[in-house]
C-alpha positions in Angstrom: 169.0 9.1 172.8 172.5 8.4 173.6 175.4 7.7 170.9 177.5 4.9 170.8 181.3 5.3 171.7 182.7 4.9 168.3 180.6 7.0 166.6 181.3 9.7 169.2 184.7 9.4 168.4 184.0 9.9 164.1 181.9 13.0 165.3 184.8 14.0 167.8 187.2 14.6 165.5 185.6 15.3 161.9 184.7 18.4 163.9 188.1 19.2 165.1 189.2 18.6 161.8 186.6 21.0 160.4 187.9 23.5 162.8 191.4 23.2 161.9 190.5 23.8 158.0 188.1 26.7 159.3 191.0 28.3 160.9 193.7 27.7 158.0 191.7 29.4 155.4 190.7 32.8 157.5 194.4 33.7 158.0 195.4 32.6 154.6 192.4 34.8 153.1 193.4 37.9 155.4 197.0 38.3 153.5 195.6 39.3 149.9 198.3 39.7 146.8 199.3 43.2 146.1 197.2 44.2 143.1 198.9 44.0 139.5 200.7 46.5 137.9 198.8 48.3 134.8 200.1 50.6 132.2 199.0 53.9 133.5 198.6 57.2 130.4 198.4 60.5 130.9 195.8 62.9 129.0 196.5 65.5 127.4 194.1 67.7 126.8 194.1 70.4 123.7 191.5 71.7 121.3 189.9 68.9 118.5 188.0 69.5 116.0 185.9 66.6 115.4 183.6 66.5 111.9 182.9 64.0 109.1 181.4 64.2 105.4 178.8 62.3 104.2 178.0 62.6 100.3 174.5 63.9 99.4 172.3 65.7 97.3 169.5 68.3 98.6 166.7 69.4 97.1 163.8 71.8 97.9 160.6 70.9 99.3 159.0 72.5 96.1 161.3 71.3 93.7 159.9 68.1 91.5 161.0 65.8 88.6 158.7 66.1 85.7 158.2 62.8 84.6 155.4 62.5 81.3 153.0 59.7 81.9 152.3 59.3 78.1 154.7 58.4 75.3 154.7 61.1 72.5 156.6 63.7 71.4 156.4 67.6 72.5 155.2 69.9 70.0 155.7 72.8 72.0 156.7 73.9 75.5 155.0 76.6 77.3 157.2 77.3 80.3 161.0 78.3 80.6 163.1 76.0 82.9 164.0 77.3 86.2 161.0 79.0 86.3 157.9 79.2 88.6 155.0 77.6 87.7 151.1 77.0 89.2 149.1 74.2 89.9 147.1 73.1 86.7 149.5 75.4 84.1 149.8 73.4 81.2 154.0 73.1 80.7 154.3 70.9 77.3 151.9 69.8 73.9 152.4 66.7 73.2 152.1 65.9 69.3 148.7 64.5 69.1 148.9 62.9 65.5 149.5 59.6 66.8 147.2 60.2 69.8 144.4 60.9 66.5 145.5 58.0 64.7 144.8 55.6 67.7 141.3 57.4 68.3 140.7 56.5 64.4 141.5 53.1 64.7 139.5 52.4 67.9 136.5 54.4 66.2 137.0 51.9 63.0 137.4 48.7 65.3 133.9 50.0 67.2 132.3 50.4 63.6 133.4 46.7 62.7 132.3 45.2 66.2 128.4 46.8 65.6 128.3 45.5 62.1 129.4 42.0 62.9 126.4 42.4 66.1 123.7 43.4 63.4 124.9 40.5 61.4 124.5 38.1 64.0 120.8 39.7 64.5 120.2 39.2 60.8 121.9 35.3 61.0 119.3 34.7 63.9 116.1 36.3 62.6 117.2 33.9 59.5 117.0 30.9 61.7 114.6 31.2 64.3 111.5 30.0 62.0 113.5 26.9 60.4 114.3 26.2 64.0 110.7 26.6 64.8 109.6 24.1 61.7 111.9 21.7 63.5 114.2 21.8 59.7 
């Protein structure tokens, strides 16, 4: 294939061109800046003690907050604080008076349920034969 004279000529010389730049840039990039000046320290070195505080509180692995799960008062207490105690030791009595006074109560609310149930058995004994006779 052969190339026409003018575009020989474009080809001629955008490759000189390229050559030149080529050329211009290596010995530009082989003269680098000196490097910057930095603040230089010196250490020095001695003993530190290096230590923080952090607020807490510990406790023992076998130390526990006694917490009652009932309301009531304590009638008596059966161990001495600070001191060791087992699993299943009773530590307090509660007061049971109120404790008694809610078991009456329920008993008397029970009574009054059973009574109302045998009167409903005695309303619907009643009934059944007028609802039989169609009355």
């Amino acid at each position: 294939m052969k190339i026409f004279g003018k575009t020989r000529i474009i080809i001629l010389m955008a490759s000189i061109i390229l050559l030149q730049n080529c050329t211009k840039a290596a010995e530009g990039s082989a003269t680098a800046p000196p490097p910057p000046e930095l603040p230089v320290y010196t250490v020095i070195t001695a003993p530190a003690t290096v230590y923080q505080e952090f607020p807490t509180a510990l406790e023992g692995k076998n130390n526990v907050e006694i917490r009652s799960q009932v309301d009531g008062y304590l009638d008596k207490i059966y161990v001495e604080e600070g001191a060791y105690v087992r699993a299943g030791q009773p530590l307090f009595k509660i007061d049971s008076r109120s404790y008694g006074e809610q078991m009456n109560m329920a008993a008397a609310n029970l009574q009054a349920a059973n009574a109302n149930i045998q009167k409903a058995k005695v309303e619907v004994d009643r009934l059944q034969p007028l609802v039989a006779a169609k009355v």
